[in-house]
N, C-alpha and C positions, 0 to 999 in steps of 0.2 A: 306583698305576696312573695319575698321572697325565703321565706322560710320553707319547709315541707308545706306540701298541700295532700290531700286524700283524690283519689282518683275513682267515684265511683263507676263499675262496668254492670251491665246485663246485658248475657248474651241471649239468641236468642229462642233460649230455649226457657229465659228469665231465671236463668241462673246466674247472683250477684257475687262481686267480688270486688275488693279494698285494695288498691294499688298505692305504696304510697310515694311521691313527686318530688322529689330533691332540685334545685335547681339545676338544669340543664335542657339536653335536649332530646325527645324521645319520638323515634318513628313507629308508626303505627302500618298494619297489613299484614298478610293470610302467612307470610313467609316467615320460618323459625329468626333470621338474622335481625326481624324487627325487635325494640324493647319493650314494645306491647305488641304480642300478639294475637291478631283476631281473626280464628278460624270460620271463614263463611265464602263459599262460591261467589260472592259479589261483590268478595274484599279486591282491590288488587294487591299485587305482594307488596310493594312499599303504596302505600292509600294515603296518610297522612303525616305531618308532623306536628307536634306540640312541643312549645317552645315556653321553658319556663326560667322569667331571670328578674331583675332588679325592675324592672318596667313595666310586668305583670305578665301573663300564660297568652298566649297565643298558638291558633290554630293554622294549620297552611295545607292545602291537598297536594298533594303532588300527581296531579295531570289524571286522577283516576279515574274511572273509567263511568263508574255509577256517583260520583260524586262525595263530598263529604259538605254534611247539612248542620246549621247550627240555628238551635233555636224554631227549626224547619225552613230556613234561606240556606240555599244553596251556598257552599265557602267560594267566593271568588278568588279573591287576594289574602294577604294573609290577615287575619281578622284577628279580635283580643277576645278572651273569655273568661264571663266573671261567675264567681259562685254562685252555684244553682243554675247557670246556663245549662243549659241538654243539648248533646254534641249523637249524632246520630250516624254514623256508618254500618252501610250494612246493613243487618239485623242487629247489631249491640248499639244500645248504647249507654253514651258515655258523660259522668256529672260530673264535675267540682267541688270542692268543699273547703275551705279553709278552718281549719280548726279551730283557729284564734278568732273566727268570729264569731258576734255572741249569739247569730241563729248557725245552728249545725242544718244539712241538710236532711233534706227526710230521708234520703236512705241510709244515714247513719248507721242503722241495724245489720247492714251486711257484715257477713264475715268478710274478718282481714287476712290476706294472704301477702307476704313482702314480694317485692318485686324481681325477677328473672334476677340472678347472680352471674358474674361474667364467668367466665371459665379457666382456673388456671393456669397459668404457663404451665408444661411440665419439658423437664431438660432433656438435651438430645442427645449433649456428649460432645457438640457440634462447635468446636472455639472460632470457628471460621465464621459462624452465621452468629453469633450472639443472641440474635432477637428468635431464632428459631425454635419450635416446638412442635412436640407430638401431638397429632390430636387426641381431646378429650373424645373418647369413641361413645361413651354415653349420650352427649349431645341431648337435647331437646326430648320432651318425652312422644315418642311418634303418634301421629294425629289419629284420632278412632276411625275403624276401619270397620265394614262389617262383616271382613273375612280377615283372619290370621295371618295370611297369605298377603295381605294387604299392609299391614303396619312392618313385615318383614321388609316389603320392598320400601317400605318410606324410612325404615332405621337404616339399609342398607345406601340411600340416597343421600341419609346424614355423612355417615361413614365417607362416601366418597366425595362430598362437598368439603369436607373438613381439609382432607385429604390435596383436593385440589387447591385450597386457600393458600395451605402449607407450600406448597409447589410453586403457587408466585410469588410467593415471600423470600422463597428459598435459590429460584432462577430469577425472578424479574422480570418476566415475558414483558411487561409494559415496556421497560424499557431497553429491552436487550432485541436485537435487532436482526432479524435471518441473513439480512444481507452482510454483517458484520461476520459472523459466525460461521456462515454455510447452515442448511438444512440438515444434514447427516449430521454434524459437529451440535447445532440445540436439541436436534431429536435423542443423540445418546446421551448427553448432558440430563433432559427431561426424564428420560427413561430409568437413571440408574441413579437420579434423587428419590424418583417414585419408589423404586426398587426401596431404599434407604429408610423411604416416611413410613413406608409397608412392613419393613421387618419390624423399624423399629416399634409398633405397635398389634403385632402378629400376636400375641400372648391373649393379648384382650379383644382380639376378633370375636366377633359370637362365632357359636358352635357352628357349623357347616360352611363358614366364607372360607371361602380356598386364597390366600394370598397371592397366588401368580395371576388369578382370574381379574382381583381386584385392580393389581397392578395394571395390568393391561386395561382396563377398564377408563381408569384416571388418565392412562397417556393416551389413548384413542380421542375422549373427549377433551384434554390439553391441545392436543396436536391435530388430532385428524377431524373422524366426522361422528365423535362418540357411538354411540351402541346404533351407528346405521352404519359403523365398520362392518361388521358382519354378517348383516344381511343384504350390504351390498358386492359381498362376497358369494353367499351364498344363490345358486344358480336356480335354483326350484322358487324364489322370493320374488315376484312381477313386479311389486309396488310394496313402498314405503309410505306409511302416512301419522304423521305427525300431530297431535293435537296438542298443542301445549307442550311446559315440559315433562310431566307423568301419563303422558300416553302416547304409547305406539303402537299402530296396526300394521299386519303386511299380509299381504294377496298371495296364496301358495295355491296351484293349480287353480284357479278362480274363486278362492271363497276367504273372505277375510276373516282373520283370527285378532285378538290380542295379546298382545307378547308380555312380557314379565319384564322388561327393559325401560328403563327410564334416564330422562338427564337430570343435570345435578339441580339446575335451577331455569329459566327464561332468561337472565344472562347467556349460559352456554349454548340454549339453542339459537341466541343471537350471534353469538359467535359462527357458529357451526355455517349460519346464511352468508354471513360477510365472507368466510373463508372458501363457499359452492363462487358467490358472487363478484369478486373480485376480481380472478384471472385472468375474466372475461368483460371486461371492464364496464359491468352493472353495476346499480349501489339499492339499499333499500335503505331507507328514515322514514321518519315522519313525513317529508314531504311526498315522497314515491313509495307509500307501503306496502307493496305488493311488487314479485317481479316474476319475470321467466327467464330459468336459467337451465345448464346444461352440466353438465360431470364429464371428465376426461375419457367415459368411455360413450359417450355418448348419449345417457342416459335424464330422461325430462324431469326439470326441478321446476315447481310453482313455491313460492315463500310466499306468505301475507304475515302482517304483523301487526297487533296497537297501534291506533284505535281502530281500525275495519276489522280486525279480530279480536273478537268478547272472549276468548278462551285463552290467550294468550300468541306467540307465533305456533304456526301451523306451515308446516314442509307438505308439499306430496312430490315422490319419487316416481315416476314410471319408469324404469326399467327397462334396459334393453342388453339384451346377453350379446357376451362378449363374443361369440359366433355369430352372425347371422341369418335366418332361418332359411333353411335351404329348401327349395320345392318338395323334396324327395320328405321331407320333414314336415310338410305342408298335408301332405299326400295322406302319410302317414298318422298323424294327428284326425285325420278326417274332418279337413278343413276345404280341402278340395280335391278333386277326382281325376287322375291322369287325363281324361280326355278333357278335363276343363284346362287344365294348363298346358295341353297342347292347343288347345285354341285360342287362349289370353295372347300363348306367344307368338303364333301366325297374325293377330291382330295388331302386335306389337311390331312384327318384323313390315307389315303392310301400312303400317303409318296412320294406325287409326288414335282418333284422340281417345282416351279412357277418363272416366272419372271413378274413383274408388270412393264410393259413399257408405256412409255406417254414423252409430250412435259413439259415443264416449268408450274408451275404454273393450271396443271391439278388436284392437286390432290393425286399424288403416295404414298407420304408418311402417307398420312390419309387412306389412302385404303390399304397400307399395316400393318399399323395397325389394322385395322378391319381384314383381317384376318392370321395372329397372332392371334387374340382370339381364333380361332379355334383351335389351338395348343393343346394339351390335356397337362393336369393338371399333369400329370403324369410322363412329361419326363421333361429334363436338360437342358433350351435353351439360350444356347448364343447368345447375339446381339453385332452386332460392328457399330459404326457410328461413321462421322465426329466432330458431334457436336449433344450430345446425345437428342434424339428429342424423339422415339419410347415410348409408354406408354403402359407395357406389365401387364396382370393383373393378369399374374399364380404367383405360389407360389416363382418355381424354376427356375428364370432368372439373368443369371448374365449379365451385362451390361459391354460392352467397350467401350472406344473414345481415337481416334485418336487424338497426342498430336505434337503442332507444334513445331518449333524448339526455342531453347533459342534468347539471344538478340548477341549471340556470332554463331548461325547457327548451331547451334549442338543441338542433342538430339529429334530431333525429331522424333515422333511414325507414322507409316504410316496404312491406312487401312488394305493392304497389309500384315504389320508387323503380325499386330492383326489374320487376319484369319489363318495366318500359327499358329501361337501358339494356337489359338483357337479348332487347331485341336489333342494339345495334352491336352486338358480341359475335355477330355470324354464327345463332344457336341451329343444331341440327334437332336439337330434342330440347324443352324447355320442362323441366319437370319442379312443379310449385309443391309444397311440403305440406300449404293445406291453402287454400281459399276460405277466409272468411272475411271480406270487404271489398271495398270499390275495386280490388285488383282483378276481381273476376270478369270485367269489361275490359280490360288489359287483355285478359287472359285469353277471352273467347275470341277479341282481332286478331291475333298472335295466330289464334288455331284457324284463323280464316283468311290469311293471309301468308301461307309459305310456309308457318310453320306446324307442320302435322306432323301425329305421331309423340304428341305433349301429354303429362301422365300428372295429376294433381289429388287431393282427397277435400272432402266434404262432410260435414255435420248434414248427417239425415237419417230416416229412419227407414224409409224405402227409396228406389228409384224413382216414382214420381214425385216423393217429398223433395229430393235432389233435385230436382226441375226447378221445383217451387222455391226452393232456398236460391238457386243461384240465380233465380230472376231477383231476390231480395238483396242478393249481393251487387248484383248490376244495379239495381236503383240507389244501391249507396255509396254509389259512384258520384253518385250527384249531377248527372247528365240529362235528367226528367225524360226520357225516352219512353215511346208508348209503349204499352205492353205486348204488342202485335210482332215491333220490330224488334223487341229480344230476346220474343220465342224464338222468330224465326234467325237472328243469332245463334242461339241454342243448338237449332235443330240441324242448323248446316255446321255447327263446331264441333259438336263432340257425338261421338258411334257409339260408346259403349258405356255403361255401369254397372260395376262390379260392387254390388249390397253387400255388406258383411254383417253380420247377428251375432251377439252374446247371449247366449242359454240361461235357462238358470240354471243349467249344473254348474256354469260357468266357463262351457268350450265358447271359442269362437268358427266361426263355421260361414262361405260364404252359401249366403241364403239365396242370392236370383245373380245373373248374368243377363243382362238387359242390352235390346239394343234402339239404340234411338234413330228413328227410321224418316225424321222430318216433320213436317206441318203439313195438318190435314186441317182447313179451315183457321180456324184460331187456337188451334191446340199439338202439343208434342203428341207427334205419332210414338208409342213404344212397344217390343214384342219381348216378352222374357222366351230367353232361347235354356237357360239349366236355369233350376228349380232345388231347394230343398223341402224336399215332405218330409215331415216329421209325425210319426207313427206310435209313439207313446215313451215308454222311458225302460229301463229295464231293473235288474233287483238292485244294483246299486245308486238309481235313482238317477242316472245318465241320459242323457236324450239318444232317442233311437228314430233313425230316419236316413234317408237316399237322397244322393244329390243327384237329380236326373233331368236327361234334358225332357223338355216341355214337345216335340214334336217340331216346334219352328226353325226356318231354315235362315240363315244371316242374306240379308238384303245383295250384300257385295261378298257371295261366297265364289262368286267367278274371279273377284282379282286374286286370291290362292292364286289361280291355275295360272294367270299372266304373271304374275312373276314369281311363278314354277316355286310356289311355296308348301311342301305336302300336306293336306289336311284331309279325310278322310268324313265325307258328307255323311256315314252312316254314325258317326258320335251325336249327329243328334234325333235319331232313331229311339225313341222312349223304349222301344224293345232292347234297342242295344244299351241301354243306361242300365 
């Protein structure tokens, strides 16, 4: 078998075709770089190899994801394949045939088509680099799309993969080293190769690519954080989100769109997590595929990747602007009402616990930073978070983060960890960046024990759902405590909840100010003191409604007066809302 062999294919749209097998080695998957390539959502981009030499063809998967079947037995190992076997990835598949022997196969009848052609060098001019070349801009013929719009972005995805190949041929990023170099010293080095590989194939651009765009294009995803440069630039952009590497969505004033922006290949978006990843001394593989990470301005990174993701890696970015949201900007948004933030802050300055509860994506962590500012100047305040996010503007804040475990599963720092030590810190304010686990039994001793006046956020949908969640966080403490005695935990730790809502216009808006008033029997006593009605929508389809207070008056509206804090009993007057 070691002469040519024929390669029958049907895709599967059962359209055949004749490939013919030279000895060597051929990879198969959905990505142009294979020498078979087979376009189907179920392929991965490298799926198999087929190995043809002196010994006979053999088959080998490479870790994919839907598998590669022969004969209908899943491939484990690398396996031999004899004519007429039926090799099936995907939707195609794929037959054997040996010419030379005296039965041909039955698909014999397909048309023949020769096999993918490599692409020729072409010269650069370059005596320095010998092996270097322009790229061939024609590339692969782009995959059918069922808009125009669509093959343009995947011929433009050629172009700059070619583009970037060139680039480490030509620098050597594998082995050229930042620290050898300096950062300024490889970034203009990269820069003004790109500049180079760009002119020198600017003639043959298609009609409308602008060369400085392209440029820049290549060196953002070499160097930086490819085409989420720019919308992490851009200040109106909430959220980034990532599906693979030909899809990117982002959140502009609450409503997700799809961009026109893609990366080159799921190489580069792998890059792009090791480079978010690193700094901070996270990793993601196979064995940890999934992480939570953070960007230097502060901004929340989730990475998942193969095998937990069917799609390839997937980024999402939340977003947090380089300002942070000032009340008066709170106000203004109608997000919340002067007289409600002057009563968050009188609660704040009187040492009440708060818990800021809301769904995903509401909002919490930017509203619990707002108020934190209210915090006085004057005291000790520890913050602990997962992934330090919080931007606190007093003098005296010391800052923790939760540290995950090494690549050996040891070592690692839990939320939990932190607030227990935090408590021998001499904390005057202990502010958690969210509770979801056993630290909330931590959390609720803490606020019944000295330290009041502690500000945390929660996964809920209303203030009693906030109840009910954080009794589910204490029991996953692991302490089997009755459910009697961590209501009444509850109900003597924390005063207030502060509900936050996403619309579907997509504002965020706090919905109830809640106060938790104790145990009446076997259950939280609660009284909403502000209230959002909502009254219908208006001609641009925007939610229309008053934040007002409800009539009820706060249980401890007499400590204002003892420690002579002004607060003004007619804000919750539903006449005066």
């Amino acid at each position: 078998m070691a002469g040519e062999l024929h390669l029958h294919i049907t895709d599967p749209r059962n359209v055949q075709k004749v490939v013919g097998l030279d000895p060597g080695t051929y990879t198969m998957g959905s990505d142009d770089e294979n020498q078979i390539l087979l376009q189907d959502s179920t392929i991965s981009w490298k799926h198999a190899k087929l190995s043809h030499g002196e010994d006979g063809v053999y088959i080998e998967d490479l870790k994919s994801i839907t598998g590669t079947y022969l004969d209908g037995h899943r491939v484990k190992d690398r396996q031999q394949v004899r004519s007429g076997q039926r090799i099936q990835i995907g939707g195609y598949v794929l037959m054997l045939e040996d010419p030379d022997a005296p039965a041909p196969s039955p698909a014999a009848e397909a048309v023949a088509s020769p096999a993918p052609a490599l692409q020729a060098p072409v010269d650069t001019g370059m005596p320095s680099t010998p092996r270097a070349k322009a790229p061939d801009l024609s590339g692969p013929a782009p995959r059918k799309k069922s808009a125009a719009d669509l093959s343009r972005l995947e011929q433009k995805r050629v172009i700059k993969k070619q583009i970037h190949e060139e680039l480490l041929e030509r620098l050597d990023l594998k082995r050229l080293s930042v620290a050898q170099t300096g950062t300024s010293d490889l970034s203009k080095r990269a820069r003004d190769i790109i500049e180079q590989i760009v002119a020198d194939v600017e003639d043959r651009l298609p009609e409308g690519y602008k060369s400085d765009a392209l440029a820049k294009e290549v060196f953002d995803e070499a160097l930086l954080l490819g085409p989420l440069e720019d919308f992490l630039a851009d200040p109106e952009v909430t959220e980034i989100m990532v599906n693979g590497y030909n899809q990117i969505y982002i959140e502009r004033a609450g409503k997700l769109s799809l961009t026109d922006m893609s990366f080159v290949d799921e190489a580069s978006v792998n890059s792009i997590i090791e480079r978010i990843v690193a700094p901070i001394g996270r990793r993601i593989d196979e064995s940890q595929p999934y992480v939570d990470a953070r960007l230097l301005d502060g901004s929340r990174v989730n990475a998942i990747i193969p095998p937990l993701s069917l799609i390839g890696p997937v980024i999402t970015i939340r977003k947090f602007s380089r300002d942070p949201f000032t009340v008066e900007q709170l106000v203004e948004m109608g997000s919340v009402t002067p007289a409600m933030i002057r009563f968050i802050d009188a609660c704040v300055k009187v040492r009440k616990n708060i818990i800021i509860s809301g769904g995903t994506g509401t909002g919490k962590t930017t509203f619990l930073n707002v108020v934190s500012s209210f915090l006085p100047e004057a005291e000790r305040i520890v913050t602990i978070e997962d992934a330090a996010e919080l931007r606190l503007t007093q003098d005296h804040v010391v800052k923790l983060e939760a540290r995950p475990p090494n690549i050996e599963g040891k070592g690692a720092i839990t939320i939990r960890d932190l607030v227990r030590n935090s408590l021998r810190m001499r904390p005057d304010r202990i502010v958690i960046g969210e509770c979801r686990g056993g630290e909330a039994l931590d959390m609720l001793q803490a606020m019944n024990t000295g330290h009041e006046g502690s500000l945390t956020t929660i996964h809920a949908n209303t203030p009693r759902d906030a109840m009910a969640r954080l009794e589910t966080l204490v029991l996953m403490a692991g302490m089997e405590l009755p459910l009697r005695a961590i209501r009444e935990q509850i109900g003597s730790a924390i005063q207030m909840v502060i509900q936050l809502s996403r619309y579907v216009d997509g504002t965020r808006k706090v919905s109830h100010v809640t106060e938790i008033c104790g145990m009446e029997g076997d259950k939280i006593v609660m009284q909403d003191l502000f209230e959002f009605k909502q009254t219908g929508y208006d001609a641009d389809n925007k939610v229309v409604g008053h934040l007002q207070p409800t009539g009820n008056v706060p249980t401890f509206l007499n400590e204002f007066q003892v420690r002579q804090i002004p607060i003004d009993a007619n804000i919750f007057n539903p006449g005066e809302g």
